[in-house]
Structures are given as C-alpha cells and as structure tokens.
N, C-alpha and C positions, 0 to 999 in steps of 0.2 A: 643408339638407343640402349637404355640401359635393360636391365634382367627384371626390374622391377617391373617397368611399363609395359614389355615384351610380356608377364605373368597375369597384368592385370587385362592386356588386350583378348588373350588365348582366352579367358575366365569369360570377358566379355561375348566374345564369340558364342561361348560353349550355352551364355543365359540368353542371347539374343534367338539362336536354334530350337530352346526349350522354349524360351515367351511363343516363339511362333508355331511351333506345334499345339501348345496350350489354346493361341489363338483360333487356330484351323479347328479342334476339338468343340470350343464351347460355341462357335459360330456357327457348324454343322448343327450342333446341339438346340441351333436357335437361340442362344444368348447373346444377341449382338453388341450390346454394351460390354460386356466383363470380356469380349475379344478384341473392342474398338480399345480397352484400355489396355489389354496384355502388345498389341500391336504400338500402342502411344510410347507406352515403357521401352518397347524394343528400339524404335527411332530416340528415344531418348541417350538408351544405354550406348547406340551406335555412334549418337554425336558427343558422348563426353568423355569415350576411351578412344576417338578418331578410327572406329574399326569398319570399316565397308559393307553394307547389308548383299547378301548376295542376289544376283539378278532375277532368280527364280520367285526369289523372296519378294522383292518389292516390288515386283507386278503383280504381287498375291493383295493389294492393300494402297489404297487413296492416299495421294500424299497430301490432300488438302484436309483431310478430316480423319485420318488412319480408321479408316471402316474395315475391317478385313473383307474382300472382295469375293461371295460367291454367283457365278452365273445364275443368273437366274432369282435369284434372292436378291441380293443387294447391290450386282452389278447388272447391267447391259453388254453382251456382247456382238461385236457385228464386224462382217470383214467387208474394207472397203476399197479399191483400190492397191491392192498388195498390203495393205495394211490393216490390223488390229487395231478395231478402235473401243475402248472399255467405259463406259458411263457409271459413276458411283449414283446407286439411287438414292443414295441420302444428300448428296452437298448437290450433286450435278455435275461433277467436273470431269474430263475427259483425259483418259490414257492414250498416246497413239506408239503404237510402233511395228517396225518393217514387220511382214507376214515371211518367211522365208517356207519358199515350194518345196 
C-alpha cells in the first residue's frame, strides 16, 4: 500500500470520528435529520477509502436507513435470550447481537 492511500485512510478515519460525534450531538439535540445525514456521510466516507467503521460505532446507528440510534427516542431496546435485540423506530429494522454477562 502506498503512503498516499495509507494518508488518505488515517484523514478518513480521523472525519469518520468527528461526523460521528457531530451525529451523537445534533441527535441529543433533537435534530434527527442533520444526524441521519452526518451518520450517511460517515458510511459513505468508510466505503470509499475501504476504512472499517469501529464496532462501538456501528451499533450506535441502523444500517438500513443510518438513523443514529437513541434508546428510547429512535431506537427500541430489549434483552432477549443472551442477546441484544435494537429496533429502529423509523424503518423498523432489527439489530441482534450476543449480550455478554
């Protein structure tokens, strides 16, 4: 890999962390739109510099409709059998994964 793409992925990284902080802020805020799209951009910017969104991250946010996900506000949550299950209330679509004790 060259020094190029290696400059342009770290840059990637660095706009992907700030979209998503931006997102957490104006969706606290009650702006759900202007977070549904700083979260769109950041899945954007992930697939066109191939840089991996971190795990913390993409459970924060619907990957059918990049809602940014708060309890209670725009998400559902419920534990079900050892598992996490997250319902977007905007599209309807459903997170699952292991609950660890």
């Amino acid at each position: 890999m060259n020094q190029r793409k290696k400059y342009a992925q770290r840059i990637a990284r660095e706009r992907i962390k700030i979209l998503f902080s931006l997102a957490q802020e104006r969706a606290l805020e009650g702006d759900e739109e202007l977070a549904r799209r700083y979260v769109e951009h950041m899945v954007n910017l992930s697939k066109k510099y191939n840089v991996r969104i971190p795990r913390d991250m993409k459970r924060m946010y619907c990957k059918k409709c990049h809602t940014f996900l708060l309890p209670g506000k725009t998400a559902q949550v419920r534990l079900k059998k050892g598992k996490v299950v997250i319902k977007c209330l905007r599209c309807g679509a459903y997170k699952r994964y292991v609950y660890r004790k």
